[in-house]
PDB file of N, CA, C and O in Angstrom, chain B, residues numbered from 101:
ATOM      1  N   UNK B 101     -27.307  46.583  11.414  1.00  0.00           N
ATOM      2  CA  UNK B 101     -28.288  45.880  12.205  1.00  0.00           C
ATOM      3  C   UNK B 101     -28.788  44.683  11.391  1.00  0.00           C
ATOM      4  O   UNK B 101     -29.332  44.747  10.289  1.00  0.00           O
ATOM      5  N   UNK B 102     -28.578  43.819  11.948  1.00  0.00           N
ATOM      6  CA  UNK B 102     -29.038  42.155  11.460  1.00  0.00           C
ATOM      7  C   UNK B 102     -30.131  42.040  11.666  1.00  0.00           C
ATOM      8  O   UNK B 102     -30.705  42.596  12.603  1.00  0.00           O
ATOM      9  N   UNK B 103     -30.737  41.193  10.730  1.00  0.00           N
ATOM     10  CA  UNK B 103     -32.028  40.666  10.965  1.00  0.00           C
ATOM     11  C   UNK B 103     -31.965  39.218  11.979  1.00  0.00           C
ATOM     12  O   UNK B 103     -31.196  38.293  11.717  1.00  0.00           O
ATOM     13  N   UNK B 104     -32.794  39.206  13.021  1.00  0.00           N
ATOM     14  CA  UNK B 104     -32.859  38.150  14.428  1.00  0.00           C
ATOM     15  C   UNK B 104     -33.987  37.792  14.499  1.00  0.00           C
ATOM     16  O   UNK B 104     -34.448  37.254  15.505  1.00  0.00           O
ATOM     17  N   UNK B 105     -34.564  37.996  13.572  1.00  0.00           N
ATOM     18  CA  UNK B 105     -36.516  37.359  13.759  1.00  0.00           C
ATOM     19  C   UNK B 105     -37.166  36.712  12.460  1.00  0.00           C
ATOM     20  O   UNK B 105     -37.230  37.278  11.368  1.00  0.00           O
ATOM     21  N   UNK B 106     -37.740  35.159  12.814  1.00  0.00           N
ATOM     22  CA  UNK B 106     -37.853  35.029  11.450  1.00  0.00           C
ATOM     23  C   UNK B 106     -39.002  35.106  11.506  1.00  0.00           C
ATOM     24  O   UNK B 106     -39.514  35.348  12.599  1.00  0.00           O
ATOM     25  N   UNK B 107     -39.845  34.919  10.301  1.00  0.00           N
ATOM     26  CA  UNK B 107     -41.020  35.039   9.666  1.00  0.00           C
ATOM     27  C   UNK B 107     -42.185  34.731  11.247  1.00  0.00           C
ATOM     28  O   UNK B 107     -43.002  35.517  11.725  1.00  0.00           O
ATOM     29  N   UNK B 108     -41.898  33.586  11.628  1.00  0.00           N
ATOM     30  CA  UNK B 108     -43.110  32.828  12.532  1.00  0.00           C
ATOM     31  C   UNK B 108     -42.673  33.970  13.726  1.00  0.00           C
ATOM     32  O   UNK B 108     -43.515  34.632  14.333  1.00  0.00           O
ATOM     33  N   UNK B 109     -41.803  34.034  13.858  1.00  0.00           N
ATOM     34  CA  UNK B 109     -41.581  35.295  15.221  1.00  0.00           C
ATOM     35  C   UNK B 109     -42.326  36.555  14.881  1.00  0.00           C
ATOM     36  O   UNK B 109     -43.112  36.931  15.751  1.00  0.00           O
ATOM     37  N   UNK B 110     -42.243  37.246  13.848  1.00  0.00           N
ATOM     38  CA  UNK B 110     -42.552  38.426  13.913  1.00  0.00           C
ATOM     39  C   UNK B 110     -44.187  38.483  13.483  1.00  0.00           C
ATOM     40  O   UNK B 110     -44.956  39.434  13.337  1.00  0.00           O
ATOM     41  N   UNK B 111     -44.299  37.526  13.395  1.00  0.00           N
ATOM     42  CA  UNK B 111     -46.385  36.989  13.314  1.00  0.00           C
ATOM     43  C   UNK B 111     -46.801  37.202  14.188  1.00  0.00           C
ATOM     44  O   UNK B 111     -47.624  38.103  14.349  1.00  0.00           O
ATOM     45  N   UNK B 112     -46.127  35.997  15.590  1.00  0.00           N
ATOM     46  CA  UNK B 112     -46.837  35.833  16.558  1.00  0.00           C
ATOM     47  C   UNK B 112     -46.411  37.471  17.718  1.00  0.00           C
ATOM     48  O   UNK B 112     -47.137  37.820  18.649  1.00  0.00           O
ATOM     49  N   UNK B 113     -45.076  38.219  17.292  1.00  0.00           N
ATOM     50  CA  UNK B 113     -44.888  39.551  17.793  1.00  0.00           C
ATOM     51  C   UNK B 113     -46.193  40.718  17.066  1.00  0.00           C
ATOM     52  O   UNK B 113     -46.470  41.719  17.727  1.00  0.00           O
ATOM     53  N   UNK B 114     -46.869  40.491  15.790  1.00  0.00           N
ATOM     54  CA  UNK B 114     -47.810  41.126  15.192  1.00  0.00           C
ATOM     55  C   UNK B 114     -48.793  40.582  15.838  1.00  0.00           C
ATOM     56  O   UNK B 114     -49.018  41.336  16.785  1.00  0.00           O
ATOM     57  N   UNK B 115     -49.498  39.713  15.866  1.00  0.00           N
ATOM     58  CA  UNK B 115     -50.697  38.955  16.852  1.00  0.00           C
ATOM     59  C   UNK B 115     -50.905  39.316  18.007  1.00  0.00           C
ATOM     60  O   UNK B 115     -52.035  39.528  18.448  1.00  0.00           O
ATOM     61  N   UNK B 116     -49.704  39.454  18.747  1.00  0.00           N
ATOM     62  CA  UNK B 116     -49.530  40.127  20.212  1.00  0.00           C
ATOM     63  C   UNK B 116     -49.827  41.463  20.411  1.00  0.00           C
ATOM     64  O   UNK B 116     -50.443  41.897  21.385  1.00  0.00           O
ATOM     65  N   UNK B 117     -49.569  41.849  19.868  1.00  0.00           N
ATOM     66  CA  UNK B 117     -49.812  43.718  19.847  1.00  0.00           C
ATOM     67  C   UNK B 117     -51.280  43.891  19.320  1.00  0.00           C
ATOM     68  O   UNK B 117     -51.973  44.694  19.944  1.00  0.00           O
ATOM     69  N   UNK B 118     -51.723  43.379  18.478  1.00  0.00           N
ATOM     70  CA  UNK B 118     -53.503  43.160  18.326  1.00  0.00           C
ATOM     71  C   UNK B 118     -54.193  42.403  19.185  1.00  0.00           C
ATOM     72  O   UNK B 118     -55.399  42.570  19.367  1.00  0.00           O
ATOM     73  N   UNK B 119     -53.519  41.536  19.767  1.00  0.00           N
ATOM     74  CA  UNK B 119     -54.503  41.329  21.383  1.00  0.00           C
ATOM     75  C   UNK B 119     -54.263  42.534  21.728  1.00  0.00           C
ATOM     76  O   UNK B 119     -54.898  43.386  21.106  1.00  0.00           O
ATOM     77  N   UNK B 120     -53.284  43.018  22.815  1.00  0.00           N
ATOM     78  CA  UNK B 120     -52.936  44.359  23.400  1.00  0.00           C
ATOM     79  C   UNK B 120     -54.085  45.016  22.764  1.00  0.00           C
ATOM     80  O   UNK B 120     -55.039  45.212  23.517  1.00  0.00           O
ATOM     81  N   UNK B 121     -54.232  45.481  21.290  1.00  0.00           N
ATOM     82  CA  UNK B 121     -54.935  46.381  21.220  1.00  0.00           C
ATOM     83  C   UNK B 121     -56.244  46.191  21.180  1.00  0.00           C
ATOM     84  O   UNK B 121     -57.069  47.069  21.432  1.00  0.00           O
ATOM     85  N   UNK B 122     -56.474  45.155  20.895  1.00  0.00           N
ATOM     86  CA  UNK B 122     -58.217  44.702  21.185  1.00  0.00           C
ATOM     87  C   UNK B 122     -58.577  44.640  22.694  1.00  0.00           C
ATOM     88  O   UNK B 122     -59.549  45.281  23.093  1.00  0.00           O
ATOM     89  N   UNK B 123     -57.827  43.885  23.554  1.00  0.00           N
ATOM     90  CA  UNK B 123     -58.009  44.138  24.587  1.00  0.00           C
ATOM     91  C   UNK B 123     -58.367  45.554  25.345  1.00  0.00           C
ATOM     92  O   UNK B 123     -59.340  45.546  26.099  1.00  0.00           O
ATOM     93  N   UNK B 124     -57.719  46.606  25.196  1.00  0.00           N
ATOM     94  CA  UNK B 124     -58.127  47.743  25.409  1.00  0.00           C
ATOM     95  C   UNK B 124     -58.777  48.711  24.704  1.00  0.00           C
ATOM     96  O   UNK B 124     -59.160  49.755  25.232  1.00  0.00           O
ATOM     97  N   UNK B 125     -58.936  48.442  23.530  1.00  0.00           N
ATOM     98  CA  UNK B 125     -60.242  48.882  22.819  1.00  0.00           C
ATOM     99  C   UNK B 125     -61.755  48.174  23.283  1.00  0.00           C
ATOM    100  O   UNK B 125     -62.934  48.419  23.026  1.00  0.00           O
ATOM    101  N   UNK B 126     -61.219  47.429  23.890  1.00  0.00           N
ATOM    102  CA  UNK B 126     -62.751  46.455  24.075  1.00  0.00           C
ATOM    103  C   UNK B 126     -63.030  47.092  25.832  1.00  0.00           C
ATOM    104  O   UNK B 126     -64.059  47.090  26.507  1.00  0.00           O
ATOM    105  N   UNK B 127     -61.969  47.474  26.074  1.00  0.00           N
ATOM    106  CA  UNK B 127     -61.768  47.752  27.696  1.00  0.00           C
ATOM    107  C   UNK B 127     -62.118  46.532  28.648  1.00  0.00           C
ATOM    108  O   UNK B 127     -62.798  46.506  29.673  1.00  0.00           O
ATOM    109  N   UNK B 128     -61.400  45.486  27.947  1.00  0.00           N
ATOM    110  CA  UNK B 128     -61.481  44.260  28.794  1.00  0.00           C
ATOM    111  C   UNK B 128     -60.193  44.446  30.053  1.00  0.00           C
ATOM    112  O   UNK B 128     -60.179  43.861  31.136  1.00  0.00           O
ATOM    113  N   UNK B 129     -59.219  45.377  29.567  1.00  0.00           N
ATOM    114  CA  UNK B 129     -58.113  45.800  30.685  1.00  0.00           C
ATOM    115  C   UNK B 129     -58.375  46.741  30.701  1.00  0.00           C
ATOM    116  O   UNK B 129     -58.733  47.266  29.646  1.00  0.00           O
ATOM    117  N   UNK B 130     -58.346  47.445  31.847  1.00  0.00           N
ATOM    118  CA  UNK B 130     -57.973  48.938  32.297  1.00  0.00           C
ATOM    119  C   UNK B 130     -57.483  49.071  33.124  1.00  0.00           C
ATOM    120  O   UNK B 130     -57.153  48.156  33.878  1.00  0.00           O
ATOM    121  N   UNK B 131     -57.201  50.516  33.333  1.00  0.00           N
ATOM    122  CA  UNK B 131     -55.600  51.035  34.277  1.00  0.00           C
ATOM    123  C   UNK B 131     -54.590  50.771  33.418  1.00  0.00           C
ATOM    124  O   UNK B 131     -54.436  50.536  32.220  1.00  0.00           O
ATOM    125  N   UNK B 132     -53.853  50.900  34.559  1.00  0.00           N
ATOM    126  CA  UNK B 132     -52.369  50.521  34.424  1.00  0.00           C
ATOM    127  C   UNK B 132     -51.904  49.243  33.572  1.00  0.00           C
ATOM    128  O   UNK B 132     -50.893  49.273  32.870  1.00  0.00           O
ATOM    129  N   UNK B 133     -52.721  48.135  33.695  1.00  0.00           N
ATOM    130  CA  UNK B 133     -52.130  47.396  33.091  1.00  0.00           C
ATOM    131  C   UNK B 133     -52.554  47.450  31.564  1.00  0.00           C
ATOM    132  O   UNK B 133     -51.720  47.089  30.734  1.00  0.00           O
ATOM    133  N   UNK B 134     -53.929  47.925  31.104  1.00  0.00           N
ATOM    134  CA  UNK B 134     -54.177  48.138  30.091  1.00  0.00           C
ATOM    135  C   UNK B 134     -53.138  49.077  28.988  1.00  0.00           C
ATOM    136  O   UNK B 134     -53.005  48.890  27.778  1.00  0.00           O
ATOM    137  N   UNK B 135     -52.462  50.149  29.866  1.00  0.00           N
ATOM    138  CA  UNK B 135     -51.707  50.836  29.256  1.00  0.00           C
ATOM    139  C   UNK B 135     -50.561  49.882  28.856  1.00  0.00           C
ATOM    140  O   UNK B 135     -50.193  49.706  27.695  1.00  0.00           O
ATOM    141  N   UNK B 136     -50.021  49.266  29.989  1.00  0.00           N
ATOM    142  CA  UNK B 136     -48.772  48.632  29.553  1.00  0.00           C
ATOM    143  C   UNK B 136     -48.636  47.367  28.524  1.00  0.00           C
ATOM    144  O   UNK B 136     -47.650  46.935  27.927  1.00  0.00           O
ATOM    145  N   UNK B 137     -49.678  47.038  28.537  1.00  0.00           N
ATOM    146  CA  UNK B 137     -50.257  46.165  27.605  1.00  0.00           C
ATOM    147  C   UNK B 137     -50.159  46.688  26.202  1.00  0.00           C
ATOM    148  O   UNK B 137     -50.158  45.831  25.318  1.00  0.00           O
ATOM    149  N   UNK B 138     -50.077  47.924  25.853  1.00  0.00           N
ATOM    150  CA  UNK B 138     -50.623  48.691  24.608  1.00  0.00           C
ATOM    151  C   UNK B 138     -49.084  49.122  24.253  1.00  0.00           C
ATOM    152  O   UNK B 138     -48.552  49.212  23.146  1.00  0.00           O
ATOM    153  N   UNK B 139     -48.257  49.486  26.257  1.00  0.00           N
ATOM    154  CA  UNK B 139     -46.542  49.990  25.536  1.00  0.00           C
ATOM    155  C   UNK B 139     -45.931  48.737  24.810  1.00  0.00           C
ATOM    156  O   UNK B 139     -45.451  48.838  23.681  1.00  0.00           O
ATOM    157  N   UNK B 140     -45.974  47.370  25.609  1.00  0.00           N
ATOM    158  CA  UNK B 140     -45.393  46.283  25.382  1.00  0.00           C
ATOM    159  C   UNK B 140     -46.085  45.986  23.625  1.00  0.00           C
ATOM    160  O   UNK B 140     -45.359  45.885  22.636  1.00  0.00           O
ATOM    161  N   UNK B 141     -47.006  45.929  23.610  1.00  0.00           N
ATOM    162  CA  UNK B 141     -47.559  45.574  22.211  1.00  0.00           C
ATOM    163  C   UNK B 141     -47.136  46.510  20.954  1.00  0.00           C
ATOM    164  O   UNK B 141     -47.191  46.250  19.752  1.00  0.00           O
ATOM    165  N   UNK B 142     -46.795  47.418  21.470  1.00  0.00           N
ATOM    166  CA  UNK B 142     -46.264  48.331  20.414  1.00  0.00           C
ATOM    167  C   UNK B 142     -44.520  47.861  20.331  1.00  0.00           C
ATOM    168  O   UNK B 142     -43.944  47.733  19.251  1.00  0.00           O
ATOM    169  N   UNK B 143     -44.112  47.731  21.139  1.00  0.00           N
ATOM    170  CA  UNK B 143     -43.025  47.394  21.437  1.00  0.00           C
ATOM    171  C   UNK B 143     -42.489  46.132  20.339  1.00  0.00           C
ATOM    172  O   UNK B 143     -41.597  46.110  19.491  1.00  0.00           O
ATOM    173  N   UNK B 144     -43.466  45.142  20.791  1.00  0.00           N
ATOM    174  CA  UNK B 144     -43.530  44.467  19.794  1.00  0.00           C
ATOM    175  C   UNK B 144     -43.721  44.235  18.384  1.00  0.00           C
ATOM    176  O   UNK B 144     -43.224  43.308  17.745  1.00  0.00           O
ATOM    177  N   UNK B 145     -44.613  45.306  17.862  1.00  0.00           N
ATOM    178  CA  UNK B 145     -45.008  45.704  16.321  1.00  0.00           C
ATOM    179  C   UNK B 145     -43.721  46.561  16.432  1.00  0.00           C
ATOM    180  O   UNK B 145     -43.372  46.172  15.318  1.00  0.00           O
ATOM    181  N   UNK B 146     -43.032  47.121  16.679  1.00  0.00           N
ATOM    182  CA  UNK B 146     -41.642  47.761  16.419  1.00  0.00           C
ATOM    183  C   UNK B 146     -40.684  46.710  16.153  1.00  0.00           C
ATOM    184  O   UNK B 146     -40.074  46.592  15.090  1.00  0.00           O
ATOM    185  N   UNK B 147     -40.599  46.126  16.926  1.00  0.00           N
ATOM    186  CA  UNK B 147     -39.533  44.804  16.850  1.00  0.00           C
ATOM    187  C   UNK B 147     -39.993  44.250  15.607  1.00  0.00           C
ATOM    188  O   UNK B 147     -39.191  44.148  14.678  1.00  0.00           O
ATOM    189  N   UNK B 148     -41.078  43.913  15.488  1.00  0.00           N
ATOM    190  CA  UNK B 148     -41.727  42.900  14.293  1.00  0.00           C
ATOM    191  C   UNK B 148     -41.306  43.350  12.438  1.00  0.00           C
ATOM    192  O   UNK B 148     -40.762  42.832  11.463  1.00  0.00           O
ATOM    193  N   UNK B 149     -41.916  44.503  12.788  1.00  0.00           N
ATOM    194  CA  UNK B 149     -41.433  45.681  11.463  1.00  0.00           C
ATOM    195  C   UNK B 149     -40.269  45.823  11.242  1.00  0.00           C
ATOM    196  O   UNK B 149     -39.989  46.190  10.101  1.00  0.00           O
ATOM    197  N   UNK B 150     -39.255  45.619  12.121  1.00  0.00           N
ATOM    198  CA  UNK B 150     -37.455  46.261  11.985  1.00  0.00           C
ATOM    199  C   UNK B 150     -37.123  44.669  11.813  1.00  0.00           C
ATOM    200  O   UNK B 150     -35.958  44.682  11.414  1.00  0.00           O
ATOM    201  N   UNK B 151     -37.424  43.681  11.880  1.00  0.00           N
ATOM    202  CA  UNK B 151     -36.890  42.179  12.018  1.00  0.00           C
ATOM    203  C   UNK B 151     -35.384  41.803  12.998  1.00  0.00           C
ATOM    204  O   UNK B 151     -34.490  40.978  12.808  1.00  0.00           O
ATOM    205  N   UNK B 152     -35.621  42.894  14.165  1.00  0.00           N
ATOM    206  CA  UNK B 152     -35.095  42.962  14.779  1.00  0.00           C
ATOM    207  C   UNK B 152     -35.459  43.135  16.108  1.00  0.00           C
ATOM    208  O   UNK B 152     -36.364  43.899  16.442  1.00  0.00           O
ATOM    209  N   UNK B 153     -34.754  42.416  16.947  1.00  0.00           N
ATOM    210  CA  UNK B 153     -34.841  41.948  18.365  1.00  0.00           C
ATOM    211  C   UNK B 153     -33.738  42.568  19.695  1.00  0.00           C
ATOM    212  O   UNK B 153     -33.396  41.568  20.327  1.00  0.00           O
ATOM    213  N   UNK B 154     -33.264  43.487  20.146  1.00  0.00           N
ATOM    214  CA  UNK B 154     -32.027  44.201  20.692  1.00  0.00           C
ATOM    215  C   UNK B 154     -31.623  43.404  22.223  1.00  0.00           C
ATOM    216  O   UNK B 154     -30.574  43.217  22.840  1.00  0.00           O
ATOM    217  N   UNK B 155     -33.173  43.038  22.455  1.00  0.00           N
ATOM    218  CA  UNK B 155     -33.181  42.032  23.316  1.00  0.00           C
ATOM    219  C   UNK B 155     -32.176  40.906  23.092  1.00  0.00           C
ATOM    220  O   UNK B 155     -31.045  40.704  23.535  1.00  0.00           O
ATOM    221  N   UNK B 156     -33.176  40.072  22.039  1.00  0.00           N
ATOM    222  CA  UNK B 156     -32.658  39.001  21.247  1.00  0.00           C
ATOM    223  C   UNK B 156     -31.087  39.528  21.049  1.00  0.00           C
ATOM    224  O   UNK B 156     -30.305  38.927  21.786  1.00  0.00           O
ATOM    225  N   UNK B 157     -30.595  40.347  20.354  1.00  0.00           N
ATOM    226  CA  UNK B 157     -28.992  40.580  20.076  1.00  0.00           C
ATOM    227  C   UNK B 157     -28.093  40.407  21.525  1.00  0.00           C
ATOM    228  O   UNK B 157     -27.028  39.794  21.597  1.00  0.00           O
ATOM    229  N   UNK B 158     -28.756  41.071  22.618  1.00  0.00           N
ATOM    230  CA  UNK B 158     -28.201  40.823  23.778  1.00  0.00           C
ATOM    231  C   UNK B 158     -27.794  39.415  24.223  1.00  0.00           C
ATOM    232  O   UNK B 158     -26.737  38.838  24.479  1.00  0.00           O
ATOM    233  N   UNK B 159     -28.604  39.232  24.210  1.00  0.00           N
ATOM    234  CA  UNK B 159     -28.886  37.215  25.086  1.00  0.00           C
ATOM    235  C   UNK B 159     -27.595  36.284  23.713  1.00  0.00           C
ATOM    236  O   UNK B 159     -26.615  35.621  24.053  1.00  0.00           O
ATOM    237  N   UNK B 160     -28.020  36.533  22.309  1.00  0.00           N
ATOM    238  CA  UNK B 160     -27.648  35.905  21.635  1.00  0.00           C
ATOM    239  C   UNK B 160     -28.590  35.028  20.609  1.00  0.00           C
ATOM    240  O   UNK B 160     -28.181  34.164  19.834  1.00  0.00           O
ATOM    241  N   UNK B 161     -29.807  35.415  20.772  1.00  0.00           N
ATOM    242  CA  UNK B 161     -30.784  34.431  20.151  1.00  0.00           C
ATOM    243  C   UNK B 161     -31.116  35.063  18.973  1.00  0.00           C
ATOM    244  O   UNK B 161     -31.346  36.263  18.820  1.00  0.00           O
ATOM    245  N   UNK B 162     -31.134  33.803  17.792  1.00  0.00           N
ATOM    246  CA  UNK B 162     -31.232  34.324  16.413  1.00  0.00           C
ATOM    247  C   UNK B 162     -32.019  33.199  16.124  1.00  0.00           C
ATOM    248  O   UNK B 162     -31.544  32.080  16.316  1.00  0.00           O
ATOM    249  N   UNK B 163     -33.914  33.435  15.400  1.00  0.00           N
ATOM    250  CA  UNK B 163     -34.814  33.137  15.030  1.00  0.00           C
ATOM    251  C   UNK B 163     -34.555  32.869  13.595  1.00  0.00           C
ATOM    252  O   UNK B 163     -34.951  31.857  13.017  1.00  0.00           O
ATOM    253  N   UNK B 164     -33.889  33.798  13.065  1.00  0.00           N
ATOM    254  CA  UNK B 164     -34.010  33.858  11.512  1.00  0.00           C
ATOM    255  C   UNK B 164     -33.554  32.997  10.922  1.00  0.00           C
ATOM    256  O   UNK B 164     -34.130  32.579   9.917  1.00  0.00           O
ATOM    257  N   UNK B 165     -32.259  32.403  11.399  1.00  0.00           N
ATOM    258  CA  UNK B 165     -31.819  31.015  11.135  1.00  0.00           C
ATOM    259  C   UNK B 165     -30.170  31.414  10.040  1.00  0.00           C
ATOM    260  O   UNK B 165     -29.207  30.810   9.568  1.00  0.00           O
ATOM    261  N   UNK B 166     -30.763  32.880  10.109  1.00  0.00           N
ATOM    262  CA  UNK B 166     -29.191  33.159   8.871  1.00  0.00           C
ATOM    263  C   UNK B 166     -28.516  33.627   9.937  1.00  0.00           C
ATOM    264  O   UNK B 166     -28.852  34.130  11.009  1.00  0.00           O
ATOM    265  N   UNK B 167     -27.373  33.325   9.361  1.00  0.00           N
ATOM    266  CA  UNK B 167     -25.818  33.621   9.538  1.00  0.00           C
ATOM    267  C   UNK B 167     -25.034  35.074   9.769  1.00  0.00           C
ATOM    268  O   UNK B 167     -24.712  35.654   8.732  1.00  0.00           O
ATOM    269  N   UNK B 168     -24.694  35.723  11.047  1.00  0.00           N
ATOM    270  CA  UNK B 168     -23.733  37.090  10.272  1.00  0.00           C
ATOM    271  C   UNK B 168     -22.865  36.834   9.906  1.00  0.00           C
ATOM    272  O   UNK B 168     -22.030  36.007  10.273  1.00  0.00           O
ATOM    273  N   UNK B 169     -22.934  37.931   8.602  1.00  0.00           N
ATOM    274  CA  UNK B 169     -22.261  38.336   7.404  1.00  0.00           C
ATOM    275  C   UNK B 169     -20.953  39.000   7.972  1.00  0.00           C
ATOM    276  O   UNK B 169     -20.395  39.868   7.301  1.00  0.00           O
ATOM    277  N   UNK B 170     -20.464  38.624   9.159  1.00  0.00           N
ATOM    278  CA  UNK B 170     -19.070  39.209   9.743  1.00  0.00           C
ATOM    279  C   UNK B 170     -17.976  38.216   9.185  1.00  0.00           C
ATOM    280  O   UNK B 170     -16.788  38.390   9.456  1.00  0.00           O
TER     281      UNK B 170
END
């Protein structure tokens, strides 16, 4: 598994998931969307932490700017 996310990506994927979670700690969302807000944001701090994107591998998009090593 390659790394597909560079530095400024996996910030603004860390930033995102702390809205998500402020947002519903603050209970500025609730319901449903508050939850999904919290799956997607985690989603994102997963992606962010692994420097990896499966999405991103799909489509073809590489942030990181390096090269595979194939």
């Amino acid at each position: 598994m390659n790394n597909n996310l560079s530095n400024i990506d996996r910030i603004i994927r860390f930033l995102l998931f702390v809205v998500a979670i402020v947002l519903f700690a603050t209970d500025i969302l609730r319901g449903w969307l508050a939850y999904t807000a919290v799956i997607v944001g985690t989603v994102f701090l997963l992606t962010s932490l692994m420097s990896f994107c499966p999405v991103y591998k799909v489509l073809g998009i590489r942030t990181s700017g390096k090269a595979n090593s194939k």
